[in-house]
N, C-alpha and C positions, 0 to 999 in steps of 0.2 A: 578143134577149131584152131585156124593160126591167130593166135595172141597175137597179131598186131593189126590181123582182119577184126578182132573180136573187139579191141582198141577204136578204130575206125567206127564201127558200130556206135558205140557207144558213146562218141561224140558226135551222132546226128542229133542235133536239134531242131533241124525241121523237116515237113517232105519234103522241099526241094533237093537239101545235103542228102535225104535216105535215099532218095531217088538218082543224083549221082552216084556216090559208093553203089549202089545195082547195078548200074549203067559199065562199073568198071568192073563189079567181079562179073558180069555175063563174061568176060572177056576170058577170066579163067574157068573154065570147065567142069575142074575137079572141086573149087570151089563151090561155082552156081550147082552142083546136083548133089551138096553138103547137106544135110539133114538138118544138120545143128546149126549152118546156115541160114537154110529155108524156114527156118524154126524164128529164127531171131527176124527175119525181114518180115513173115507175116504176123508175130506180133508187136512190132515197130511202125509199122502202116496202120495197124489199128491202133496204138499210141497217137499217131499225128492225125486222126479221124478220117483215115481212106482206107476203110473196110473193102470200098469198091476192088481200088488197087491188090487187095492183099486176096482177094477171091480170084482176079485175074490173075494172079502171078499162081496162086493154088495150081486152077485150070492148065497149065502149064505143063506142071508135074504130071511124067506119063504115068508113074504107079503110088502116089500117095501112102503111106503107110498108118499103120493105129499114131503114132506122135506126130504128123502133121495135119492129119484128119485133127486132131482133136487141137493142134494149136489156130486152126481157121475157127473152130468151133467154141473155142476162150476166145478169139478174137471178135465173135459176134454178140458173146454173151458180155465182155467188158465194151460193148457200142451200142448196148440193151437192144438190140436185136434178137430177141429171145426166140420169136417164132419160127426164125430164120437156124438160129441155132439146131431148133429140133426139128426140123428139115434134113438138114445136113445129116444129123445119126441115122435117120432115116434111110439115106443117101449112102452112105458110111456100109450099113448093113446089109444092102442091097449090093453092094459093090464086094462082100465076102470080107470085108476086114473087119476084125472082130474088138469092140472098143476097150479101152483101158479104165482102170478104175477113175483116173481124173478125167476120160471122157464123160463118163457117165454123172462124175459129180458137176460138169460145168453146163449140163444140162438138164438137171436135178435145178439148180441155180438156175436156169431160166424157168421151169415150170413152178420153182416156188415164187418167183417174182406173176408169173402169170394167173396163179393159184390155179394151178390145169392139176388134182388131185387123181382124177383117173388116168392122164397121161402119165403122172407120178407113178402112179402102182405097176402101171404099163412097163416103164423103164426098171422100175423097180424087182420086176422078174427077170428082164431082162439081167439084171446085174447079178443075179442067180446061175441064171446060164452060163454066165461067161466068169463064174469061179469068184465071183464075188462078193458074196453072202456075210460073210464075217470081213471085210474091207472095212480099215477103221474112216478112210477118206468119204467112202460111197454111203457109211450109215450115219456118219456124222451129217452130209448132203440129203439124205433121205429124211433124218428130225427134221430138220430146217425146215425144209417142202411141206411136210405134214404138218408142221406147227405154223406157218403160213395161212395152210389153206382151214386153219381149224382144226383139224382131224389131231386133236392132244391125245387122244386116247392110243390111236394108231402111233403116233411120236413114241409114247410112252413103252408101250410092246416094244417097240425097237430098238430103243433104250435098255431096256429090263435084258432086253436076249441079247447084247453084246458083251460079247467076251472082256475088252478091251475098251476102256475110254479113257481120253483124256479130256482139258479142261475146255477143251471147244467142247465135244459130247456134254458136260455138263451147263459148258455157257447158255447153249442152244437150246437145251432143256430149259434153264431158269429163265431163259428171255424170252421162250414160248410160251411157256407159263403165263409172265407177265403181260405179255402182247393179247394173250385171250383171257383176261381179265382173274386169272386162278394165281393172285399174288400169295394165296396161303402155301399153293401146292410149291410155288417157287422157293418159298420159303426152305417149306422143310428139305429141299435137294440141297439147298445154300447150306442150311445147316450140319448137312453129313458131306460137306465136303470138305476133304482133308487138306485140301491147296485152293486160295483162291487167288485170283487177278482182279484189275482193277476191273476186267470185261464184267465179272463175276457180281462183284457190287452194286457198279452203272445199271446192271441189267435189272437187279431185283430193285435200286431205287424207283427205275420207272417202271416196274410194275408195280410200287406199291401208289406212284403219282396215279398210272390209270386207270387202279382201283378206287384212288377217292380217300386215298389212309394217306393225307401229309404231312400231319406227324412223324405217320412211322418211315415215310422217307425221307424227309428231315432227319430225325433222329438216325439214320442209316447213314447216310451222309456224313452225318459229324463224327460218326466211327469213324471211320474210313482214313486209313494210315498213309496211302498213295492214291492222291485225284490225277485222274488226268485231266485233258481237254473236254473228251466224251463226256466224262462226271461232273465237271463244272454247266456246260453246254445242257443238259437231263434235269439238271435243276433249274434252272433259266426259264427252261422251256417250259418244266412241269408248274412253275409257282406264273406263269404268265398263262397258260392253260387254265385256270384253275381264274385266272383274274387279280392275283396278287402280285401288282406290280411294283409295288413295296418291294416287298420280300425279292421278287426279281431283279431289280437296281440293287442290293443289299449284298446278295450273292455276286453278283455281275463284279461289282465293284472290292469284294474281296480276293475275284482272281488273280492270281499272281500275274501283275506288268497288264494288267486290264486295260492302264491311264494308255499306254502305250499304244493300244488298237482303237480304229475308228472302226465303231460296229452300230449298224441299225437293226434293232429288233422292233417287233410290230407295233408294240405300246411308247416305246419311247426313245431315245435316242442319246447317244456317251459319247461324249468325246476324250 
């Protein structure tokens, strides 16, 4: 892409500016049927929230390829347009272009938002077919979906059978865990792993918050060498969950530059 198109880009701040710079590269040719272009404008319209726009400019395009097919198709699934998302692969595969591994993970991410667990398993072969069974992107996307709609046992299988993980694979694991109430089982994945992040913590604290152990999320918490926002935010939420709004103000009020934000949370109010 020319670096000073790519420039241009990148100082639109709103539709109106993104929709000038279009207006001017239709004018170059070799530009307007750019990939890496058409790439950056349809997910820039779905940035400023004209999804509309960026399906229309799609429609356009006389041969769509697997990286633009999939960048309209992240562009529905970041305007939670989910259904509409899995539409489109539909669409996609009807039309002989054969999806990518990140197509299939941004639509894995609509079906775990929608918990459609049999459309899950659907794509899920799908990503079989098309040479992507050991994809660390597509299986990391497929726990998520499973652990979602419930289905921990199925997350687990497909965890257990990867070659390859890193610490999103294990995030996903210990936050599914905790999300379907198995704070123990989170546990023990927490404790055999050899790197964690702060994802890693946050995640088992609140799963031990929506098991009912606040102690032991408590107590996890105060380990905890690097908080971020999430972390501070997990406990907030879990000691106000619970009806401790004590404890709620207490932590609130130890986050670093707290005094500085005006925040209302449901019990009470800081200035």
């Amino acid at each position: 892409m020319n670096p000073s198109m790519l420039r241009l880009l990148n100082r639109a701040q709103s539709l109106k500016s993104l929709k000038y710079i279009h207006a001017r590269v239709l004018i170059d040719v070799s530009l307007a049927s750019s990939d890496l272009v058409l790439n950056m404008f349809l997910r820039l319209y779905e940035r400023f929230g004209s999804i509309q726009y960026a399906h229309k400019l799609f429609d356009q395009i006389p041969q769509p390829n697997a990286f633009l097919w999939t960048a309209l198709i992240h562009a529905y699934v970041g305007n939670r347009s989910y259904l509409e998302a899995l539409y489109l692969l539909s669409e996609m595969w009807e039309d002989s272009v054969l999806p990518s591994n990140f197509t299939l993970a941004s639509v894995r991410k609509s079906l775990a938002r929608l918990e459609r667990v049999r459309d899950g398993k659907t794509v899920y072969g799908l990503g079989f077919k098309c040479g992507f069974c050991s994809d660390l992107i597509v299986q990391n996307a497929v726990i998520d979906l499973f652990m979602r709609c419930g289905e921990v046992d199925l997350a687990r299988r497909v965890f257990d059978g990867m070659e390859e993980k890193d610490l999103v694979s294990w995030n996903s694991m210990i936050s599914g865990y905790g999300h379907n109430g198995r704070a123990n089982l989170a546990r023990k994945l927490f404790d055999g792993m050899l790197d964690r992040n702060a994802i890693s913590w946050t995640s088992l604290v609140q799963g031990y918050f929506k098991a009912g152990d606040i102690k032991e999320a408590k107590m996890l918490f105060d380990r905890m060498t690097t908080k971020d926002l999430a972390s501070w935010n997990v406990m907030v939420s879990g000691f106000l969950d619970v009806g401790d709004v004590d404890s709620a103000q207490s932590v609130f009020e130890a986050m670093p530059a707290s005094r500085c934000w005006d925040v209302e949370l449901d019990d009470f109010r800081v200035l």
